[in-house]
N, C-alpha and C positions, 0 to 999 in steps of 0.2 A: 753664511753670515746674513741676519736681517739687514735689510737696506736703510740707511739713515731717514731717508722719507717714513716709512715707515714706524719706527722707532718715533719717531716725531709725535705721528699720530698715536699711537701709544700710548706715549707719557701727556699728548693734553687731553687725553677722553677719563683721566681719574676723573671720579664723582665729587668735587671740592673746591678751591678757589687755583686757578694760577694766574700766576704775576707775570706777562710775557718778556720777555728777553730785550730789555729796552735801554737799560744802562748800567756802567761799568761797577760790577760789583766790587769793594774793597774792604767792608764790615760786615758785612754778616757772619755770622757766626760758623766758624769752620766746623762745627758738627754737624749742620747742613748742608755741608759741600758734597755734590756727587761727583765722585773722583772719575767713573764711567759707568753706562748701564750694560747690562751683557747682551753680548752681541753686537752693541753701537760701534760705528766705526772711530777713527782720531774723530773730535770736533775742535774746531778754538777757538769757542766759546765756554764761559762757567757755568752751571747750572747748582742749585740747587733744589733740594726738597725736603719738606717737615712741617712743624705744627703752630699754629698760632692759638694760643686762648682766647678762649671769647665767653667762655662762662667758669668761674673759678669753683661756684659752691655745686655745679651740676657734673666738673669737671668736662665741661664739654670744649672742643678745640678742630679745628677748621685745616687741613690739609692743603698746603700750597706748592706747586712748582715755578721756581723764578728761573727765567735763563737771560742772561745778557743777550744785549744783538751782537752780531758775529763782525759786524764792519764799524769801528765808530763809536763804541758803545757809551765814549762820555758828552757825546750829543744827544744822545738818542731821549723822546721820550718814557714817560711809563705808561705802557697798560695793562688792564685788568682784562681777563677773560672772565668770564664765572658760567661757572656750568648747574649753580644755583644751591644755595644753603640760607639759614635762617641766618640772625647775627651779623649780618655782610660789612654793616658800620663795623661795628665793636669789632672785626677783624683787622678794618683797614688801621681803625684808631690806633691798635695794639698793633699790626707790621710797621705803620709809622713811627712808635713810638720805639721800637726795636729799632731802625733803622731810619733814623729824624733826615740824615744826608739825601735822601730821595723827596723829602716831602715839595720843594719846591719844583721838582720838573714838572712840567706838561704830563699832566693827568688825563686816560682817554678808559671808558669801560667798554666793555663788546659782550657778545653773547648772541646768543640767537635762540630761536623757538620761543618756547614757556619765559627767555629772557630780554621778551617785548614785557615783559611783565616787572619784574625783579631788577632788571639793567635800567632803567627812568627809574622806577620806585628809589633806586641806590642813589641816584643822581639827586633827585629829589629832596632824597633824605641829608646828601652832605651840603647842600645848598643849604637848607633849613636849620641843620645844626651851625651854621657858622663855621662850621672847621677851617682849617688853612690849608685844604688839598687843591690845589689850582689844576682842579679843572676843567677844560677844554673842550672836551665832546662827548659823546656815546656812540655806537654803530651797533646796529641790531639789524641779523639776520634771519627769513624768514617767520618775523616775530608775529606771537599772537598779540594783535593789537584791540580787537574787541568782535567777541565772541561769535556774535551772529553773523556778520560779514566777513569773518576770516572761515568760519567753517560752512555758510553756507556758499561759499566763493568754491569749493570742493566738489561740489555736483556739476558745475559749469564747467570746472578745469576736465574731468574727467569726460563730459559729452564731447568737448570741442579737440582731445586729444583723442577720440576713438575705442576711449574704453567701456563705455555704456554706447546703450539705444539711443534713438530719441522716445521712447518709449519709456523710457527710465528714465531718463532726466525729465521727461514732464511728469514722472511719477515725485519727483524731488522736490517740484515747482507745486506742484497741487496738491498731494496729499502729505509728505510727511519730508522736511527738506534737512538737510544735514546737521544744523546746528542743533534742531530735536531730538536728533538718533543723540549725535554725541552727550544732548544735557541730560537725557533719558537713560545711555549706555553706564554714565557718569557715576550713577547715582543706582545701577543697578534696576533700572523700570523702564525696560524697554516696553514697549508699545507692540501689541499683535500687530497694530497696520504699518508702524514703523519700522518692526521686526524685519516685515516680509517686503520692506523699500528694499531695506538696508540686502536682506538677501538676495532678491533679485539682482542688486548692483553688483552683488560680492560677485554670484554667478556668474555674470558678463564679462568683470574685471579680472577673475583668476587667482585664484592662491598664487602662481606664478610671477606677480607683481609687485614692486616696492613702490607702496604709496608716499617712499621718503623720494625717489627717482625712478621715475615711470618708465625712464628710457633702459633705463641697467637692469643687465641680468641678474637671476636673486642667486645669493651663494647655495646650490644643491645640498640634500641629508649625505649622502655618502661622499667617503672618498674619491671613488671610481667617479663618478657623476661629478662632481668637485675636482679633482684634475684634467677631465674631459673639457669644462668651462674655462677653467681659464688655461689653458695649453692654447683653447681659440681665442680668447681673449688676447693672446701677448701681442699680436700683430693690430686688433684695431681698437683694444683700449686700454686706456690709462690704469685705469681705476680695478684693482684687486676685489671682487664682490664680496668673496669671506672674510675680510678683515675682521668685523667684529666676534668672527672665531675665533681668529689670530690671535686679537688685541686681549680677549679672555685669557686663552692659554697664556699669552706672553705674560699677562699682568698680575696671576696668579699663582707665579715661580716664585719659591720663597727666596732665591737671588736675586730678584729683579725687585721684589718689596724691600728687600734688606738694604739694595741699592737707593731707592729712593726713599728710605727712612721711614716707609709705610707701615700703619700697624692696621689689622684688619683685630678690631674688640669689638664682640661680640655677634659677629656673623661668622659663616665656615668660610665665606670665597666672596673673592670681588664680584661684581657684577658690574655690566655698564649703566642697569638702570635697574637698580634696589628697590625691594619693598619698604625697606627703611621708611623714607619718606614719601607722604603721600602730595595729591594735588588740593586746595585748599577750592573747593569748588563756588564759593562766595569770591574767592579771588581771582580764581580763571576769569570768572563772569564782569570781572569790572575792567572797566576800558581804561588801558593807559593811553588813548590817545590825547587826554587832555593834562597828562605828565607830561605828555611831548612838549603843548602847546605851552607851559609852563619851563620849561628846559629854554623851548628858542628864545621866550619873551627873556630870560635870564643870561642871556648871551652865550649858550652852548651850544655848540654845531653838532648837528643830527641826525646821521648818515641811517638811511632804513635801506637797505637790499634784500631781491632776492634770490636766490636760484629758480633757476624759470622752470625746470622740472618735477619742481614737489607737488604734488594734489595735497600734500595734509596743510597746510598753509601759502594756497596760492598770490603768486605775483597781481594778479587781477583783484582780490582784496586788498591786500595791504596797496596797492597805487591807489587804489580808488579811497583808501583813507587817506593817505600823505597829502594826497590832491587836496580833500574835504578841508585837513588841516590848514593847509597854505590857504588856504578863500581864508579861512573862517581868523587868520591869522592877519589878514589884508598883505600875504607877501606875493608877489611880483615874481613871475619867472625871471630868473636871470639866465638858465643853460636852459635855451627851448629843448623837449624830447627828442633826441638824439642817439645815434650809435656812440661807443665808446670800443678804444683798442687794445688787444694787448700784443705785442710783435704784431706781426702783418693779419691776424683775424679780429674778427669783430668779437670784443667780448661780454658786449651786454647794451643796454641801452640804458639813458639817466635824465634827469631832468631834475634842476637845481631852482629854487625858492628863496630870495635872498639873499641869496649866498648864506645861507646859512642852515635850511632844512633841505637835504637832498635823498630819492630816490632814485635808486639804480637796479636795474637786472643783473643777473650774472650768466650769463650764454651756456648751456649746457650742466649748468649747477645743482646738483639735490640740494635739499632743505640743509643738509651740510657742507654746503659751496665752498669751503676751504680744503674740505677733504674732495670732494669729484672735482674740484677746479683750483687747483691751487695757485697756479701763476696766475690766474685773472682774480683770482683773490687778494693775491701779493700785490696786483698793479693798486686795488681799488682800496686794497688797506694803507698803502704809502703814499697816495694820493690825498687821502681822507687826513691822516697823519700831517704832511705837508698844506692842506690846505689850498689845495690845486684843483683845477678842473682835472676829471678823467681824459684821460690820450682823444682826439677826435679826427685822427690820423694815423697812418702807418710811421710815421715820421717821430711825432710825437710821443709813442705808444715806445716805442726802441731807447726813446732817451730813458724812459723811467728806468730803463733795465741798465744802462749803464752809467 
C-alpha cells in the first residue's frame, strides 16, 4: 500500500490550481467529492477534486484539489497553492461564486519557483480589482524574483558548494555568467563562448547531480540500480529520489484520474511538466520584486523562503533581494538574522522586516522544500499562518507541534 505522505505528494504536484485543506467543507458540490484515492489509507479529512470555468466561449476550465485541515477545520484559514495557469482571477471569482460561504476567511496564496512571478502578480491583481477576498498574505518559495540576480546567484552557489573550479566560476564572472547562458538557452541562441562556459561547468558538476538538491542522490535509469539506492537510502534519508517516476506512474492510472474527477483532453498522459504551456520570456524577465514592494505597502505579509540546497534559484539571490526591498521600503529589522527551530534541530535561519516582509531558509530544503523537508516546512507555514515568530528554541519549536 502507498504511504499517505506520499499520496499527498501525488495529488498536489497536478499541473492546476489547488485549494489546500483549510476549512470545513459543507456545500460543495457532492460530485466533487472524493470518496478515496487508491491505495490511500483511512483519512478524516474531505477532499475534493474537479473543474472550474474560467472561459466559457474557449470552453477552457482550471483543475482544482480542495482538502479540508484535518484538526479544526471551521477555524482554519484558506489557502491557495498554484502550481501556475493563465485565468487565476476568473478562477478564484468563479470558486468564490460557487462557494460564496468561504469568501470571508483569511485568504493566504503560496507557490514557489516561476510562482515569485504569477503568486504577487495574483495578489496584485485582486487588490486592484476591488474584490472581497480578504486577503492576508502570500509566501513564495524559492521564487524567481528578478532575472539576473536569481540566475546569476547560480555560478556562486555552485563554486562555494564544490561543484565547479575556481577556474569556472571565474569563467562565469568574466566571460559568460549564468543569466546569459539561461536568456540565450531560452530563446534557443546559445553562444559558442557561452556554449563552452556552460560545458565546462556541466563537466565538472556531473549528469549525476540535481540542480533542484545538490545534496540528493538522483533517481538511477534501471530498476536494479533503482532499488540498489534506495534500499541505502532507508536508513539515512527521508526523502524517496524516484518519486517523480512514482508520482507519473501513480497519476496516470485511469483509477486514480477517475478518483479525482480528472479528465486528460487532448494530450495521451499526464506529465509533471507539459509542453502544453510555455514560459513567456518578456515575463520571466520582469522583476516582481516591486509587486512585492506594492503587496507590503497594501498591508499584506510577505513570507519569501528558501531551501538552502537549490543552485537553480539560490538562497544568496533572493536574500540579497528581500534585503534590497526592506532599505528601499525604509523597513526596520524587527527579527535580527537568526536560527529558527523545528523539534530540538535547527531548521533554517530568518530575519523579519516590520513585521511584515519576512525571509527565511529552510535547513536541508530543495527548491521544493515541502517535499525534502516537510516538518520544517509545516512549522514555517503555521507560523506564517498564525502570524508568529519562527520557534528560536528547542522549547519553543515543541510547542508548535503540540
Amino acid at each position: 500500500m502507498l504511504t499517505q505522505a506520499w499520496l499527498i505528494r501525488a495529488a498536489a504536484i497536478f499541473c492546476g490550481i489547488q485549494i489546500l485543506s483549510l476549512i470545513k467543507v459543507e456545500s460543495l458540490s457532492e460530485s466533487d467529492r472524493i470518496q478515496i484515492l487508491p491505495g490511500q489509507p483511512q483519512v478524516s479529512f474531505q477532499q475534493f477534486g474537479g473543474y472550474i470555468t474560467v472561459d466559457e466561449k474557449q470552453d477552457r476550465a482550471l483543475f482544482y484539489y480542495f482538502v479540508e485541515a484535518e484538526t479544526d477545520p471551521a477555524s482554519k484559514p484558506l489557502v491557495l497553492w498554484l502550481n501556475g495557469a493563465r485565468d487565476n482571477l476568473v478562477f478564484l471569482e468563479n470558486w468564490f461564486n460557487k462557494f460564496p460561504e468561504y469568501k470571508n476567511r483569511d485568504f493566504f496564496i503560496t507557490g514557489e519557483s516561476y510562482g515569485g512571478h504569477y503568486v504577487p502578480q495574483l495578489a496584485q491583481q485582486i487588490i486592484q480589482s476591488k474584490l472581497q477576498f480578504n486577503l492576508k498574505g502570500i509566501a513564495i518559495g524559492n521564487p524567481l524574483l528578478e532575472f539576473n540576480t536569481d540566475f546569476n546567484s547560480t555560478g556562486e552557489y555552485y563554486w562555494s558548494h564544490g561543484l565547479i573550479s575556481d577556474d569556472t566560476y571565474q569563467l562565469f564572472n568574466d566571460v559568460c555568467n549564468y543569466s546569459q547562458i539561461r536568456r540565450q538557452a531560452q530563446n534557443d541562441a546559445l553562444t559558442p563562448v557561452c556554449s563552452g562556459v556552460l560545458n565546462q561547468a556541466s563537466g565538472e558538476i556531473s549528469k549525476f547531480i540535481d540542480g533542484y538538491d545538490v545534496t540528493l542522490d538522483v533517481c538511477l535509469s534501471t530498476v536494479d540500480s533503482q532499488a540498489r539506492v534506495l534500499s541505502q537510502l532507508q536508513e539515512t534519508e527521508k526523502v524517496d529520489v524516484c518519486v517523480e517516476d512514482e508520482t507519473f506512474s501513480y497519476l496516470n492510472r485511469e483509477d486514480v484520474q477517475k478518483a479525482f474527477h480528472a479528465r486528460l483532453v487532448g494530450i495521451t498522459q499526464w506529465s509533471v511538466c507539459s509542453d502544453v504551456l510555455h514560459y513567456d520570456m518578456q515575463n520571466l524577465e520582469t522583476p516582481t520584486v516591486p509587486v512585492l514592494g506594492s503587496l507590503v505597502k497594501s498591508g499584506i505579509r510577505v513570507l519569501v523562503y528558501s531551501g538552502d540546497q537549490d543552485s537553480v534559484i539560490p538562497l544568496t539571490g533572493t536574500r540579497r533581494l528581500v534585503n534590497g526591498l526592506a532599505r528601499e521600503l525604509g523597513l526596520n529589522t524587527t527579527v535580527p538574522y537568526r536560527v529558527w527551530f523545528e523539534g530540538r534541530q535547527v531548521a533554517g535561519w530568518t530575519q523579519v522586516y516590520g513585521d511584515i516582509l519576512s525571509f527565511a531558509t529552510i535547513r536541508g530544503a530543495s527548491h521544493e522544500a515541502p517535499f525534502s523537508q516537510p516538518e520544517r516546512s509545516l512549522v514555517l507555514f503555521n507560523t506564517f499562518l498564525g502570524g508568529k515568530p519562527l520557534p528560536e528554541g528547542v522549547s519553543s519549536a515543541e510547542s508548535i507541534h503540540n
